[in-house]
Structure formats: structure tokens, C-alpha cells
C-alpha positions in Angstrom: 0.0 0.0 0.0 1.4 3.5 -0.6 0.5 6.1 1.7 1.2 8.7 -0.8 -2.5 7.4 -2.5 -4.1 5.1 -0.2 -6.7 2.9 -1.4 -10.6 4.7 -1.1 -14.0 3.9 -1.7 -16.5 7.0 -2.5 -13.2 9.0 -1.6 -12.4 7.3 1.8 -10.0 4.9 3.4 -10.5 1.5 2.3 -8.1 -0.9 1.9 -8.9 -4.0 1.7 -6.9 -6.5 2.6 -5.6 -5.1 5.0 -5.7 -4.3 8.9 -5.7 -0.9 10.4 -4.1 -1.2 14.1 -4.1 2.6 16.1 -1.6 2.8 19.2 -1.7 5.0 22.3 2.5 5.1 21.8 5.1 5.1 19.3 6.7 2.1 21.4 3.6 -0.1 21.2 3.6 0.2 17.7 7.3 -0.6 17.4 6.8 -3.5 19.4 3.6 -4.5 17.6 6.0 -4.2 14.4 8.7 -6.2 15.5 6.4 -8.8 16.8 4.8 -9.2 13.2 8.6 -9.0 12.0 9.0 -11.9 14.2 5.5 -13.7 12.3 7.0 -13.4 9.0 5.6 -10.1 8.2 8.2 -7.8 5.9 8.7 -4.6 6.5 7.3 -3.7 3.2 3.9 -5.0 3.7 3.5 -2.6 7.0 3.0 1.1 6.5 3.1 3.5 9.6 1.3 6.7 9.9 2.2 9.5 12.5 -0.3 11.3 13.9 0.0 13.9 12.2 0.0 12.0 9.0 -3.4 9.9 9.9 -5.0 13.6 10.5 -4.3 15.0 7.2 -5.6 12.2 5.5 -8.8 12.5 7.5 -8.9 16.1 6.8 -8.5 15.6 3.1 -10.8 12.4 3.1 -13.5 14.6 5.2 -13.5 17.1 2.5 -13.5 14.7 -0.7 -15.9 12.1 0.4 -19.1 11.2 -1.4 -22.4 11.4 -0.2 -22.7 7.6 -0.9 -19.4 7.1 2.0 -21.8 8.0 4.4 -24.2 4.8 3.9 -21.4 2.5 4.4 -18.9 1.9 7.8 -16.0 3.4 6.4 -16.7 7.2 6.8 -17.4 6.5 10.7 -13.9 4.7 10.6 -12.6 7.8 9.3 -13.9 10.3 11.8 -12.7 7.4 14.6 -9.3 7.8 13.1 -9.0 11.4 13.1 -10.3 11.4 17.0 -7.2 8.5 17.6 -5.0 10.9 15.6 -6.1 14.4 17.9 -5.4 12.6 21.0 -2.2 11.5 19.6 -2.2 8.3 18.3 -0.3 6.4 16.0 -1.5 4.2 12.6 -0.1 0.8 11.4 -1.9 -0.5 8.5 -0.6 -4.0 7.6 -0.7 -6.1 5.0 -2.9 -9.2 5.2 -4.5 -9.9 2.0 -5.4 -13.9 2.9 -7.2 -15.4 6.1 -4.4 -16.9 7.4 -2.7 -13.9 7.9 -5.5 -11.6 8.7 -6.0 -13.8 11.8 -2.2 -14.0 12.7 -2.7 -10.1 13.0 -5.5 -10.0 14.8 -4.2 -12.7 17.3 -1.5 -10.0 18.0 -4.1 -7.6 18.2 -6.0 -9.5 20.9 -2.7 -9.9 22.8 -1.6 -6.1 22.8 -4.8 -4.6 23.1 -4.4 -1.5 21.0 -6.5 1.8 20.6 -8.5 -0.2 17.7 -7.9 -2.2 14.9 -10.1 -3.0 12.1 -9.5 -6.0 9.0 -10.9 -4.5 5.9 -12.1 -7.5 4.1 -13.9 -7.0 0.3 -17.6 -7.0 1.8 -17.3 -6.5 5.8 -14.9 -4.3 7.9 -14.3 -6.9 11.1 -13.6 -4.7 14.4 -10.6 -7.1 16.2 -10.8 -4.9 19.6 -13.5 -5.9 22.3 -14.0 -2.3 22.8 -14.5 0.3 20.9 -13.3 4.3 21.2 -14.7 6.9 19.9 -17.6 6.6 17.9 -17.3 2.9 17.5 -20.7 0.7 17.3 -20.5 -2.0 20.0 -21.1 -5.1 16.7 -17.8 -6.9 15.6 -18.5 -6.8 12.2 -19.9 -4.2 10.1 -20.9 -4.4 6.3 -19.5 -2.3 3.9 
């Protein structure tokens, strides 16, 4: 994925295929990246967003999304991201493309307990946190 042009739907952050993890700290993401280092994950198929980047791209996704973003999950995800972002939070967004890998992520998830972290999968956008910040619905999945 590059971050440069992230993948949208209706001019919104969607990419599928992959998870979107938020951290509290710039150490827990480290760690959550060498731990998926450790799984087999390359560097190449992680991509880390400051703050500050993640809150930028909200802004500009804010501004160009269609009125059809609103109808699916994604837009909500966006405004959930930007919050993260405000308070200071950091973005991992890694590459998972098949189930096998999706669920090696989101067994690390389940272990390190981050801010969020979502799977975008083709049809549904699977919430991997037990609790939700922000403006989060309290369902695990969500269709798209």
C-alpha cells in the first residue's frame, strides 16, 4: 500500500486486505511491528502513519468524500481515526491480504490490546478490539 495514494472507496480509506491497528504510543507500535517482523511479516507489507499524517488524511478524506461514504462503515472509521489521531495516536496499517494472515494479525491484536484495529475485508470491515473508542458501534462486524 502506498501512503502517498491510499486505497478509497466513495473517496475514503478503504483498503482491503488489509488491517488498520491505532496505538496509544510510538513504542507499542514498534513493538507490535517487531512482533509481526518476528510472524514473518516484511517490512514492506506494514506502512506506519504518525499522527499527524493519519490527521491529514482524514482532513482531506472529510473534504472529498461522497455522499454515498456516508451509507457504508468506512466514513465513521474515518472520523474514529481522526479522533485517535487528535489525541495522539499512532497508525499501522498492515498487509494481510489472505485469512491466514488476517488472523495472525489480529491474534497479536488480541494480545496487545491496541486503541482499535479493524480488517478490511472485500464485503465487511471486522472490528478485532473488544472495545471500541470513539464513535465505534459495539457489533464486531460491520458491512461495507
Amino acid at each position: 500500500m502506498n501512503k502517498d495514494q491510499p486505497p478509497t472507496s466513495f473517496g475514503v480509506f478503504k483498503p482491503v486486505g488489509h488491517t488498520v491497528i491505532a496505538f496509544y504510543t510510538a513504542d507499542e507500535l514498534r513493538a507490535a511491528q517487531a512482533q509481526l517482523s518476528s510472524l514473518g511479516f516484511e517490512p514492506s507489507s506494514m506502512v506506519h502513519y504518525t499522527a499527524a499524517e493519519m490527521q491529514a488524511q482524514v482532513n482531506a478524506e472529510l473534504l472529498a468524500a461522497s455522499p454515498m461514504a456516508s451509507f457504508g462503515y468506512e466514513l465513521e472509521l474515518v472520523r474514529m481515526h481522526g479522533d485517535l489521531a487528535q489525541q495522539g495516536c499512532s497508525f499501522l496499517v498492515v498487509d494481510a491480504p489472505t485469512e491466514a494472515l488476517a488472523e495472525q494479525v489480529a491474534e497479536l491484536v488480541r494480545a496487545i490490546q491496541p486503541a482499535t484495529a479493524q480488517h478490511y475485508g472485500r464485503f465487511m470491515i471486522e472490528d478485532l478490539t473488544e472495545k471500541s473508542p470513539g464513535r465505534m458501534r459495539d457489533r464486531d462486524t460491520h458491512p461495507v
